[in-house]
Predicted model as a PDB file, atoms N, CA, C, CB and O in Angstrom, pLDDT in the B-factor column:
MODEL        1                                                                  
ATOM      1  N   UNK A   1       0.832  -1.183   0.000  1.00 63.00           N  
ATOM      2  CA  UNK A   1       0.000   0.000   0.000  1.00 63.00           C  
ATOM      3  C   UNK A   1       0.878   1.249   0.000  1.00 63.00           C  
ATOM      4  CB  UNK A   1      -0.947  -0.003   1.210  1.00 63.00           C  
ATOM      5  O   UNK A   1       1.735   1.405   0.869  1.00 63.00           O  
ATOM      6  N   UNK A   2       0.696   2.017  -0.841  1.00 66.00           N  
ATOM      7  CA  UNK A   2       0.904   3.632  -1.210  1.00 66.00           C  
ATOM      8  C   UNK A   2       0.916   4.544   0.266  1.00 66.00           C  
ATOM      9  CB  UNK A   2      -0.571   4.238  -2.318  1.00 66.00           C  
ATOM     10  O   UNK A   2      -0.288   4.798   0.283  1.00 66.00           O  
ATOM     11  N   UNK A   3       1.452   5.201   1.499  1.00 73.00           N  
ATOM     12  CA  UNK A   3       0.894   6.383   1.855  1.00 73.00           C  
ATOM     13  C   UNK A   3      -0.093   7.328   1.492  1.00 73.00           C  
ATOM     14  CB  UNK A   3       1.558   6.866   1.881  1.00 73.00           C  
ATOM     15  O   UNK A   3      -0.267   7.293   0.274  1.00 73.00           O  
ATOM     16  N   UNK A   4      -0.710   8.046   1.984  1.00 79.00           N  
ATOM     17  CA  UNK A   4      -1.549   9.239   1.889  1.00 79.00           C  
ATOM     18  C   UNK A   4      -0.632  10.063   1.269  1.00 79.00           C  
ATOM     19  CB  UNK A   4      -2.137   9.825   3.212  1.00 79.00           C  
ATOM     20  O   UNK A   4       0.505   9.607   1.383  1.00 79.00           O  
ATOM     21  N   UNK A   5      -0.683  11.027   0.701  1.00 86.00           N  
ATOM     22  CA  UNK A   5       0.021  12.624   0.599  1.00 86.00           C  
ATOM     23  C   UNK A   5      -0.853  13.437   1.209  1.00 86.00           C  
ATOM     24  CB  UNK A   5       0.278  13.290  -0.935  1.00 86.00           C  
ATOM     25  O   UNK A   5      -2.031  13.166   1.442  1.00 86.00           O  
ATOM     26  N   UNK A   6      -0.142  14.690   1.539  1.00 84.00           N  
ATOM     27  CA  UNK A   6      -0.851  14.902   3.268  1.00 84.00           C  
ATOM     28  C   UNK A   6      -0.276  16.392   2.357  1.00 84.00           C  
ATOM     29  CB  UNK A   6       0.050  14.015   5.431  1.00 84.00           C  
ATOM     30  O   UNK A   6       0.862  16.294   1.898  1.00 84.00           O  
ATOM     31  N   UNK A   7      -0.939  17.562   2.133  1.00 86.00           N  
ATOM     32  CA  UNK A   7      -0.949  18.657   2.259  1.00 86.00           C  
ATOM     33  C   UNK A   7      -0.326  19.363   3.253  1.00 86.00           C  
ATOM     34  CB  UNK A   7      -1.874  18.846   2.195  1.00 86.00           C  
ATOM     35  O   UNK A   7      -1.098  20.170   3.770  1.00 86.00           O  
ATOM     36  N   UNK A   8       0.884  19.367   3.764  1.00 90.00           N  
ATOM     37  CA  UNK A   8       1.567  20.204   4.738  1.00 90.00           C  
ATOM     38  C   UNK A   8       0.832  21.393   5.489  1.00 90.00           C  
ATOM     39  CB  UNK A   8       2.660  20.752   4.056  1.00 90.00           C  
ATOM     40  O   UNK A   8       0.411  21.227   6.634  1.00 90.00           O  
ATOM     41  N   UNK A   9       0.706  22.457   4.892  1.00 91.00           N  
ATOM     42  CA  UNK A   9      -0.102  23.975   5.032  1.00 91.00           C  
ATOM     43  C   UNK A   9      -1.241  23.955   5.876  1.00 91.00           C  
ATOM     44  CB  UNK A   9      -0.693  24.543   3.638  1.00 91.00           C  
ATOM     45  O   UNK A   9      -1.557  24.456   6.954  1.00 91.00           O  
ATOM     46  N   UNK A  10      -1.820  23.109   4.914  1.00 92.00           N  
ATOM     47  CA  UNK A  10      -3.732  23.063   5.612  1.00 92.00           C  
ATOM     48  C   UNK A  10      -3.581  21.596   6.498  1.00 92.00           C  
ATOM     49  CB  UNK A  10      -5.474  22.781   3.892  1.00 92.00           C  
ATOM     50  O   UNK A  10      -4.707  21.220   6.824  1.00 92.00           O  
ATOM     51  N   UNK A  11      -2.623  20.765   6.927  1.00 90.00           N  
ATOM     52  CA  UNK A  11      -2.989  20.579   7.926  1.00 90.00           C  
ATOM     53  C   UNK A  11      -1.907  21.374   9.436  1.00 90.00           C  
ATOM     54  CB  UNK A  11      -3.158  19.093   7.729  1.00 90.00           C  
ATOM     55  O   UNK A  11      -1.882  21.000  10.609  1.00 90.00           O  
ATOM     56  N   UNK A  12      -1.376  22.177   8.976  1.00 92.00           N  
ATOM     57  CA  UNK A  12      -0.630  23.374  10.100  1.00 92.00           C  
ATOM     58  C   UNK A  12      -1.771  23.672  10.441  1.00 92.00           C  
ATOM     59  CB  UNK A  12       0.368  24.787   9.628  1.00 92.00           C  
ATOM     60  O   UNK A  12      -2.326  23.324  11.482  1.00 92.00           O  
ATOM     61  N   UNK A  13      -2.339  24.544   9.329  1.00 92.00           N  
ATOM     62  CA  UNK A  13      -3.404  25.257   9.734  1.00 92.00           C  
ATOM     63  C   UNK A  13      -4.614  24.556  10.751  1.00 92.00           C  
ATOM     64  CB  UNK A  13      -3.943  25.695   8.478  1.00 92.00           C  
ATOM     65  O   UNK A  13      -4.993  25.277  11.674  1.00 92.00           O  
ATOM     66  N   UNK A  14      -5.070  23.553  10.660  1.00 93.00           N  
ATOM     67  CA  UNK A  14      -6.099  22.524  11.115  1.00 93.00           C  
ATOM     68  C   UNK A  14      -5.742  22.466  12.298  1.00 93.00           C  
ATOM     69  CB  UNK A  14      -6.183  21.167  10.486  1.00 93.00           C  
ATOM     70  O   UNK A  14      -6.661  22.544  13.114  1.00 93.00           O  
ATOM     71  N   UNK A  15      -4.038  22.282  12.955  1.00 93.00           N  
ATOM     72  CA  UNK A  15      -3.322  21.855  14.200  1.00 93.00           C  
ATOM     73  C   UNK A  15      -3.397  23.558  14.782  1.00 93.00           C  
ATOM     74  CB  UNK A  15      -1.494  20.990  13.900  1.00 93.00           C  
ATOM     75  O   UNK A  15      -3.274  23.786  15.986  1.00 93.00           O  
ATOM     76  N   UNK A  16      -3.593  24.585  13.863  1.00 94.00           N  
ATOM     77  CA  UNK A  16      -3.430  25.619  14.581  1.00 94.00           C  
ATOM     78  C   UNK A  16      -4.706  26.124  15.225  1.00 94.00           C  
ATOM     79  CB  UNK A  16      -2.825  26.528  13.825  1.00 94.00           C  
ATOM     80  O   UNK A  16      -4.914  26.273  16.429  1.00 94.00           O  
ATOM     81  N   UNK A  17      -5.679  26.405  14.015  1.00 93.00           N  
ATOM     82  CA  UNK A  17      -6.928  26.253  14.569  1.00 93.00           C  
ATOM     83  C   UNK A  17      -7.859  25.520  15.942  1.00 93.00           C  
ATOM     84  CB  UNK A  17      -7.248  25.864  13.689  1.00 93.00           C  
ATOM     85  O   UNK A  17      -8.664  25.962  16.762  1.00 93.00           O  
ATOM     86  N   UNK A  18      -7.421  24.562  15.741  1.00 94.00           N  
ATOM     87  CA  UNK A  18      -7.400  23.100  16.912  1.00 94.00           C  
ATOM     88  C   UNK A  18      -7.353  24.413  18.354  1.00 94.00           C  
ATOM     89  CB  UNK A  18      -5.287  21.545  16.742  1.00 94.00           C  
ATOM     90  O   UNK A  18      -7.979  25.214  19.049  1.00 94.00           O  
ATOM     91  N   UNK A  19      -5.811  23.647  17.958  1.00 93.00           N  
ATOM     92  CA  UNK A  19      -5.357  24.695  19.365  1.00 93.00           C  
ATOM     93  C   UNK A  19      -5.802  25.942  19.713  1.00 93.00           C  
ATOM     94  CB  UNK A  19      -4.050  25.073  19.375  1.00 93.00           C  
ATOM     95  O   UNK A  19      -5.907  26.296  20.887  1.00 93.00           O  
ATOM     96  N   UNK A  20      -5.963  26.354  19.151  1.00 93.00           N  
ATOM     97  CA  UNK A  20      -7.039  28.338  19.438  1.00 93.00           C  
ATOM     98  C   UNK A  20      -8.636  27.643  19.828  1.00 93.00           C  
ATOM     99  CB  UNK A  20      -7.355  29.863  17.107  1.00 93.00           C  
ATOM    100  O   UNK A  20      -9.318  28.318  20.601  1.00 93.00           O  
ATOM    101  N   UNK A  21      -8.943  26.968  19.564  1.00 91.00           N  
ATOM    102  CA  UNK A  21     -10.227  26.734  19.619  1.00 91.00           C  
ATOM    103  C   UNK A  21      -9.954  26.294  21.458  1.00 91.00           C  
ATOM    104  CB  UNK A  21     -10.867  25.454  18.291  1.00 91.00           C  
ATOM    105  O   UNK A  21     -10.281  27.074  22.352  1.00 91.00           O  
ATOM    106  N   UNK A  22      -9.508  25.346  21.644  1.00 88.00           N  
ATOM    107  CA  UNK A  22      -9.604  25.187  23.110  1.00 88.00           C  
ATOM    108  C   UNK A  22      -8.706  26.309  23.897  1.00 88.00           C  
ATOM    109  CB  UNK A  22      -9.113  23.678  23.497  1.00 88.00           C  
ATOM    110  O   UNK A  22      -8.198  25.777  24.884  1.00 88.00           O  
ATOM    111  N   UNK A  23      -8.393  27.511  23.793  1.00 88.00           N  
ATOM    112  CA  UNK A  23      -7.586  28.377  24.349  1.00 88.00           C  
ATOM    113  C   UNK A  23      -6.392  28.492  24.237  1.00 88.00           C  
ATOM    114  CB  UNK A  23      -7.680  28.368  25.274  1.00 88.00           C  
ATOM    115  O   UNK A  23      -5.877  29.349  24.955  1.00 88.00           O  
ATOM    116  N   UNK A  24      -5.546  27.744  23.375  1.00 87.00           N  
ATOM    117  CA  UNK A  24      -4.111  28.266  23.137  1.00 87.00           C  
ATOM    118  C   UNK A  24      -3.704  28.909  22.327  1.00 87.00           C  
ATOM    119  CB  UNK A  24      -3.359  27.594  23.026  1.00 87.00           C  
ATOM    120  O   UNK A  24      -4.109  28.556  21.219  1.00 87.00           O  
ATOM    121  N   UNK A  25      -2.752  30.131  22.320  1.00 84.00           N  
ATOM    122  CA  UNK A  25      -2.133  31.007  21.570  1.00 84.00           C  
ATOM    123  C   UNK A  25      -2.060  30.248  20.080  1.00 84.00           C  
ATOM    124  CB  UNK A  25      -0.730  31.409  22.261  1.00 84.00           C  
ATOM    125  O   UNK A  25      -2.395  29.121  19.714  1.00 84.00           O  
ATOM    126  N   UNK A  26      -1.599  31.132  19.550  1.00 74.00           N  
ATOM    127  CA  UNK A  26      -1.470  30.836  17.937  1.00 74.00           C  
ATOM    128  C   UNK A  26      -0.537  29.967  17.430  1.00 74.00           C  
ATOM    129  CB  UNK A  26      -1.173  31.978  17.199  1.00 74.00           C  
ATOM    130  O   UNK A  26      -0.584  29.631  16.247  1.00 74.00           O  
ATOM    131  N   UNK A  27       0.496  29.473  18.352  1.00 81.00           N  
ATOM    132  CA  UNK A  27       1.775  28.611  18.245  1.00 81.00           C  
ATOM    133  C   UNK A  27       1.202  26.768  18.258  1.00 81.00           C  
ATOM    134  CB  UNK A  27       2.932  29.092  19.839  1.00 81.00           C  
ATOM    135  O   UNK A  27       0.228  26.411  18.920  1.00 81.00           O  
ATOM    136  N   UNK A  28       1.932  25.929  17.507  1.00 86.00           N  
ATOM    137  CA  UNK A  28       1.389  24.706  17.618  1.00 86.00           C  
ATOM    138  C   UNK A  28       3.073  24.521  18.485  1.00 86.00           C  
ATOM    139  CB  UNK A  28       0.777  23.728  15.955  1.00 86.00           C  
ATOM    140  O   UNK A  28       4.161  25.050  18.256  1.00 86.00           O  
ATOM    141  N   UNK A  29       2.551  23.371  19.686  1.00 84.00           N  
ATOM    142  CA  UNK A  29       3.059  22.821  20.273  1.00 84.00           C  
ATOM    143  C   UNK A  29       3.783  21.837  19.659  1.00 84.00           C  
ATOM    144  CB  UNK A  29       2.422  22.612  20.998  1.00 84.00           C  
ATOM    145  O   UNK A  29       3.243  21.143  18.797  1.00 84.00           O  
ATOM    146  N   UNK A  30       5.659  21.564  20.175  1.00 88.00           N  
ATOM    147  CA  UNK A  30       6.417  21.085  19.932  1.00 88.00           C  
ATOM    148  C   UNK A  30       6.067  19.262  20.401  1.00 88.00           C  
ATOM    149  CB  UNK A  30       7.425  21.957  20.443  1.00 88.00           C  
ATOM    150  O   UNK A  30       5.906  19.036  21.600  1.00 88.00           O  
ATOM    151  N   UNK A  31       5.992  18.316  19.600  1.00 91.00           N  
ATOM    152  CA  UNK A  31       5.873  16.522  19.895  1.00 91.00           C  
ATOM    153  C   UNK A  31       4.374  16.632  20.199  1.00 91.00           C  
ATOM    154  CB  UNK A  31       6.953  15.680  21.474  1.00 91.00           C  
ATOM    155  O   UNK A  31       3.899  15.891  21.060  1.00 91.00           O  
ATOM    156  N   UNK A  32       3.692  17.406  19.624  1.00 93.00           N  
ATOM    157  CA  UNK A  32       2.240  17.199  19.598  1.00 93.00           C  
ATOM    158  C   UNK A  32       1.165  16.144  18.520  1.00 93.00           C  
ATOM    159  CB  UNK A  32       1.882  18.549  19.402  1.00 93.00           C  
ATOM    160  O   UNK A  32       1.246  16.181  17.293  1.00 93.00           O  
ATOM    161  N   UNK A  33       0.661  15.679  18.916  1.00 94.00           N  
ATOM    162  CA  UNK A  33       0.281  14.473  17.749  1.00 94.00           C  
ATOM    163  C   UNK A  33      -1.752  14.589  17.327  1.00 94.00           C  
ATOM    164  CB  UNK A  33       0.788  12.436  18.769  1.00 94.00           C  
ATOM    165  O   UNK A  33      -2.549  14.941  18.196  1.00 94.00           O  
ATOM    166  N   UNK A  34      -1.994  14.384  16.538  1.00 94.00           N  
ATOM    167  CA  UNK A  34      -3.120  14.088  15.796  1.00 94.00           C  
ATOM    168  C   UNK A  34      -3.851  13.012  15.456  1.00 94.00           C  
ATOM    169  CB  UNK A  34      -2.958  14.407  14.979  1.00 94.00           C  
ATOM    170  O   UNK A  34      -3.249  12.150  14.816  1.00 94.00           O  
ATOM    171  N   UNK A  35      -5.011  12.821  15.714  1.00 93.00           N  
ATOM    172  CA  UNK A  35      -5.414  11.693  15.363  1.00 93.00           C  
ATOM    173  C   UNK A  35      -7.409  12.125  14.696  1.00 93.00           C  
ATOM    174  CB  UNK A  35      -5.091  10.568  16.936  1.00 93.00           C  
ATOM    175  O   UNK A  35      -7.952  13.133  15.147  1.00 93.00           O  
ATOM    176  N   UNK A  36      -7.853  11.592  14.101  1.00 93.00           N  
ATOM    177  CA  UNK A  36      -9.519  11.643  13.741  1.00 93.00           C  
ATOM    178  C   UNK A  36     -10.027  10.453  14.636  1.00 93.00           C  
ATOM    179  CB  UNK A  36      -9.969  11.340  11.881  1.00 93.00           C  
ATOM    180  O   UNK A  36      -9.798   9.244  14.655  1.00 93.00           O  
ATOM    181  N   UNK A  37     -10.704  11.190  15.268  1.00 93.00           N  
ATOM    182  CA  UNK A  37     -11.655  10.350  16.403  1.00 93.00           C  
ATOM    183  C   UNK A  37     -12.904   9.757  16.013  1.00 93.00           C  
ATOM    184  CB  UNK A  37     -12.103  11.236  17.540  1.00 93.00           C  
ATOM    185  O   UNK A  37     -13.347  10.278  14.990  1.00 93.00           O  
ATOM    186  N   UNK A  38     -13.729   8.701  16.562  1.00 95.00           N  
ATOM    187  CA  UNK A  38     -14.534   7.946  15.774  1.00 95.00           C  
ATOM    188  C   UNK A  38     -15.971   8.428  15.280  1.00 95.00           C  
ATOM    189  CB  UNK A  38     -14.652   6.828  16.451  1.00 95.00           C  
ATOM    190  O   UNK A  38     -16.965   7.899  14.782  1.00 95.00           O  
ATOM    191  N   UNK A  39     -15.609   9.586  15.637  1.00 94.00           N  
ATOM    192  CA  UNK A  39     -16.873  10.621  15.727  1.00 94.00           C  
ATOM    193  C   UNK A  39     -16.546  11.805  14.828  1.00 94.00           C  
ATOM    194  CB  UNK A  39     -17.163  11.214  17.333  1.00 94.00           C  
ATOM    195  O   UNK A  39     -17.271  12.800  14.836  1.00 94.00           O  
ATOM    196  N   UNK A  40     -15.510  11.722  14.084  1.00 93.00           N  
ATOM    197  CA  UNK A  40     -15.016  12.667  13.149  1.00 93.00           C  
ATOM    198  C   UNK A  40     -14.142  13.843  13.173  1.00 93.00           C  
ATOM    199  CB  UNK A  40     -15.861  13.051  12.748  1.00 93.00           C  
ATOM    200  O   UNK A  40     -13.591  14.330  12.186  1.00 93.00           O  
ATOM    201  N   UNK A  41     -14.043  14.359  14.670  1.00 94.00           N  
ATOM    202  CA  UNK A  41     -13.736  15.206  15.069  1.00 94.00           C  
ATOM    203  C   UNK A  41     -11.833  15.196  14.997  1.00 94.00           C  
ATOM    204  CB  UNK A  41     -14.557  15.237  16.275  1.00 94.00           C  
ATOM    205  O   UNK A  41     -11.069  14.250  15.186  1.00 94.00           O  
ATOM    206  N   UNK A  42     -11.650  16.070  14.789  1.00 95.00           N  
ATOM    207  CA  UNK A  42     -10.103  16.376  14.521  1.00 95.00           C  
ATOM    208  C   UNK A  42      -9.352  16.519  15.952  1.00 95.00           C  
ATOM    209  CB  UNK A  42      -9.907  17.881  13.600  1.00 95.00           C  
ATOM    210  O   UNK A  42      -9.811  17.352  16.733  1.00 95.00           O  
ATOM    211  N   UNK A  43      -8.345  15.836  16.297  1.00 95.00           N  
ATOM    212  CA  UNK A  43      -8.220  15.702  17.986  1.00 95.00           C  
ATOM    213  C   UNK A  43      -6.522  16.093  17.645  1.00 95.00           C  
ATOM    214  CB  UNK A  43      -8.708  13.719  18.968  1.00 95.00           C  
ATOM    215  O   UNK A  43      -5.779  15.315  17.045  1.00 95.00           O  
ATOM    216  N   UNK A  44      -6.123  17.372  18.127  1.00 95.00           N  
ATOM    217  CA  UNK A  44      -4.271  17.845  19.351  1.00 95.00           C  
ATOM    218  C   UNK A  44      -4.700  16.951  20.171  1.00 95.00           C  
ATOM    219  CB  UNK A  44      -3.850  19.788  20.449  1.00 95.00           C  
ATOM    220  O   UNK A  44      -5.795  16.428  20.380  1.00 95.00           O  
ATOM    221  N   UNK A  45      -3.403  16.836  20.711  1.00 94.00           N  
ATOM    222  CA  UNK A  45      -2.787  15.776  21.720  1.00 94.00           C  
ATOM    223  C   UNK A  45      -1.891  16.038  22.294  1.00 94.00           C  
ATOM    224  CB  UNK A  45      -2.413  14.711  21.335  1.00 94.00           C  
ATOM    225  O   UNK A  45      -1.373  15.308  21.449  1.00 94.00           O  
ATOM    226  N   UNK A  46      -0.883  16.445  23.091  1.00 93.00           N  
ATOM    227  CA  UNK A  46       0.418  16.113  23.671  1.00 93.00           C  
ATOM    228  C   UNK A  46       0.171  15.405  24.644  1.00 93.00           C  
ATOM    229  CB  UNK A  46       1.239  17.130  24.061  1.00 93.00           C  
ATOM    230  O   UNK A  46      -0.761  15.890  25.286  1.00 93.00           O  
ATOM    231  N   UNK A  47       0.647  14.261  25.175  1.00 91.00           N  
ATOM    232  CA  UNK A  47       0.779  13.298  26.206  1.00 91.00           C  
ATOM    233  C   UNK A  47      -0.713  12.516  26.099  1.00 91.00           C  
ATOM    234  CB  UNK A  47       1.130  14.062  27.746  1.00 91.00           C  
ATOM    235  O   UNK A  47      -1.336  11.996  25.174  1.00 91.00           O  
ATOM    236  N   UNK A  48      -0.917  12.687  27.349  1.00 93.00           N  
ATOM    237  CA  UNK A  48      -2.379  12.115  27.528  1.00 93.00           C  
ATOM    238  C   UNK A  48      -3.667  13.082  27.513  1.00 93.00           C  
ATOM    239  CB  UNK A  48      -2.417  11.415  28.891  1.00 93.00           C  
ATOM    240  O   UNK A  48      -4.864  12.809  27.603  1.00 93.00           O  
ATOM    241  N   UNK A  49      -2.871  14.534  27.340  1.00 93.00           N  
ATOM    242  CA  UNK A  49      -3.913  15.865  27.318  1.00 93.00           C  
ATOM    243  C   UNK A  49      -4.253  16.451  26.108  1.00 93.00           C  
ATOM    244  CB  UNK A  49      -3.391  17.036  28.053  1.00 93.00           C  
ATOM    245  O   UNK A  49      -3.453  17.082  25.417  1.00 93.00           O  
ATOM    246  N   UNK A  50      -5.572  16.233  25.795  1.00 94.00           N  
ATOM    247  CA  UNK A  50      -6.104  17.069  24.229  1.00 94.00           C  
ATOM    248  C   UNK A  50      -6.291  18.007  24.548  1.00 94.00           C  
ATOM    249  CB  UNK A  50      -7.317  16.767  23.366  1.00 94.00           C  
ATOM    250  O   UNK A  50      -7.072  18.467  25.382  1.00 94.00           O  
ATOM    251  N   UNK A  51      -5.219  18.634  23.587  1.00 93.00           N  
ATOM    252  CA  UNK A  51      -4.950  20.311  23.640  1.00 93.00           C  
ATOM    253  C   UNK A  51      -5.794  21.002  22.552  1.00 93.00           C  
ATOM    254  CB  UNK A  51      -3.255  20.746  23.324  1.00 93.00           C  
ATOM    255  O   UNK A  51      -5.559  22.149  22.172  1.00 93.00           O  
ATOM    256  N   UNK A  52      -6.836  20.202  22.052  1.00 94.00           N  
ATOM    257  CA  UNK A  52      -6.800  20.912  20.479  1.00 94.00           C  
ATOM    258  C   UNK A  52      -8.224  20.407  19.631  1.00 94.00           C  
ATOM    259  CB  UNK A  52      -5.197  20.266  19.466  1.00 94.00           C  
ATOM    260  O   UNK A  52      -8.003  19.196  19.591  1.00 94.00           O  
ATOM    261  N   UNK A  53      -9.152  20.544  19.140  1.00 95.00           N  
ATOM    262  CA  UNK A  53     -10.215  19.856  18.716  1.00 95.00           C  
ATOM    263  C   UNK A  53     -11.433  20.623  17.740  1.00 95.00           C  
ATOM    264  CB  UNK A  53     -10.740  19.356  19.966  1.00 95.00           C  
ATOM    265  O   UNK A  53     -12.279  21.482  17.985  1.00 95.00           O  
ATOM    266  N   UNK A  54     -11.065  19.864  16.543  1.00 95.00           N  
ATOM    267  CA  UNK A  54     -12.165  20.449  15.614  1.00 95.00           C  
ATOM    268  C   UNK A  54     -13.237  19.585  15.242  1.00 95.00           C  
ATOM    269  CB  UNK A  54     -11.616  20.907  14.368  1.00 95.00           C  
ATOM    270  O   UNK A  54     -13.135  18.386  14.985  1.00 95.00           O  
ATOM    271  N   UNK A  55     -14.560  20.471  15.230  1.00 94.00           N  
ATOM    272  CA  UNK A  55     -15.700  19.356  14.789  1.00 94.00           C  
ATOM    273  C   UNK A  55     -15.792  19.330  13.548  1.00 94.00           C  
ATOM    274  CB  UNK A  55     -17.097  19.537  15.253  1.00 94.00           C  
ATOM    275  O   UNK A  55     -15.526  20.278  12.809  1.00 94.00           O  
ATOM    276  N   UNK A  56     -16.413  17.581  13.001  1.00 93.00           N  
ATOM    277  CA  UNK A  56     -16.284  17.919  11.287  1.00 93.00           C  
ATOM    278  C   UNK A  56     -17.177  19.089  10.799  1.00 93.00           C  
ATOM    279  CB  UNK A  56     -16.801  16.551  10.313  1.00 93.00           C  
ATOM    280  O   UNK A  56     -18.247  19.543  11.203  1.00 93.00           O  
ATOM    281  N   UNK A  57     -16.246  19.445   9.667  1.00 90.00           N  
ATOM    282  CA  UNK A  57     -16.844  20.639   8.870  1.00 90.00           C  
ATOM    283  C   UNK A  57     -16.164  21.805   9.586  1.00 90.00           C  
ATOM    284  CB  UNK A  57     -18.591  20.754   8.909  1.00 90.00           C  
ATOM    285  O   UNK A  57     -16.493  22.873   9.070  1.00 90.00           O  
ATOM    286  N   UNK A  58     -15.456  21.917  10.446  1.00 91.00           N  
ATOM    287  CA  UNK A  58     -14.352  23.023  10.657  1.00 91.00           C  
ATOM    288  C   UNK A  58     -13.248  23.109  10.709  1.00 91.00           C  
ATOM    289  CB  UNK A  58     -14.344  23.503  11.405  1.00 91.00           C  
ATOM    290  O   UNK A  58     -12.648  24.046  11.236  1.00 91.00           O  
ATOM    291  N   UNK A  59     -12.582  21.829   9.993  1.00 91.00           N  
ATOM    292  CA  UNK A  59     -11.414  21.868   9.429  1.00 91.00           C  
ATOM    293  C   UNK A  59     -11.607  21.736   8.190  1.00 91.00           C  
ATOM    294  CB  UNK A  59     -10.574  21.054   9.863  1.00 91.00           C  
ATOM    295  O   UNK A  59     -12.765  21.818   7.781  1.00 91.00           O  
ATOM    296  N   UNK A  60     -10.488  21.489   7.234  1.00 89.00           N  
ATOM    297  CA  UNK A  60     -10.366  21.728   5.846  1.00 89.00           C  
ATOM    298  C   UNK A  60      -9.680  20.201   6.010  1.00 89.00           C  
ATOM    299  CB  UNK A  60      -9.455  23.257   5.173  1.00 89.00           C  
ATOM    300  O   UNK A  60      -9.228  19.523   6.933  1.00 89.00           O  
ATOM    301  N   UNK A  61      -9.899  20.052   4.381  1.00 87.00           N  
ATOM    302  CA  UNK A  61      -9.187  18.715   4.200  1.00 87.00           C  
ATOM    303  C   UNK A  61      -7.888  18.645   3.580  1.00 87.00           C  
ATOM    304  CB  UNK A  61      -9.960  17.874   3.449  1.00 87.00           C  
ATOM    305  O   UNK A  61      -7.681  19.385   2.618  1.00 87.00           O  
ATOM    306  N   UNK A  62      -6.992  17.880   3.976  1.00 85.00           N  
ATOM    307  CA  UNK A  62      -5.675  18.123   4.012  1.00 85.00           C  
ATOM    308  C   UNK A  62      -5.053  16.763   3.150  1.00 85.00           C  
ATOM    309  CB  UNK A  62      -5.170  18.322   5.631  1.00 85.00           C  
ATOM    310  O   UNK A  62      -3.891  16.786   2.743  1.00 85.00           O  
ATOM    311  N   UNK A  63      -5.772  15.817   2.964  1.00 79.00           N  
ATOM    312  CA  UNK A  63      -5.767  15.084   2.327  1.00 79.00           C  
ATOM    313  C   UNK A  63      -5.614  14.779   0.551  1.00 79.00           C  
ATOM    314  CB  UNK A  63      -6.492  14.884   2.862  1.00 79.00           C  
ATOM    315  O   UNK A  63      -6.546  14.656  -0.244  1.00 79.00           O  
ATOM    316  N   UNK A  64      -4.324  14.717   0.299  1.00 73.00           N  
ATOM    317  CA  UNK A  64      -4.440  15.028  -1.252  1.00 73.00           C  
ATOM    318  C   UNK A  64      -4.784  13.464  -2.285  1.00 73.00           C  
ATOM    319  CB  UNK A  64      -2.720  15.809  -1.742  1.00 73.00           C  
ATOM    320  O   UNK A  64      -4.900  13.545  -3.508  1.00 73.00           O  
TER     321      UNK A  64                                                      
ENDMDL                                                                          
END                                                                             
């Protein structure tokens, strides 16, 4: 199987958004990770704490 190609930009943007949405400054956090939750929603992460969360239809798709 092939990888995805993953749009760099728009998903910054998605990780940045994320993060502003639950209260953090405009900076994306350093070893922060991503995942789509089973409910669609776009989920930041660092450790065991979601820093970050978009519902579908308020991110963009990053997916090429």
């Amino acid at each position: 199987m092939f990888a995805k190609k993953i749009s760099l930009p728009a998903y910054r943007r998605n990780v940045q958004r994320a993060c502003m949405a639950l209260g953090r400054k405009g900076e994306i956090p350093q070893h922060c990770h991503t995942a789509m939750a089973d409910n669609g929603d776009f989920v930041v992460y660092l450790g065991p704490d979601i820093i970050g969360r978009l519902l579908p239809g308020q991110y963009e798709g990053f997916e090429e």
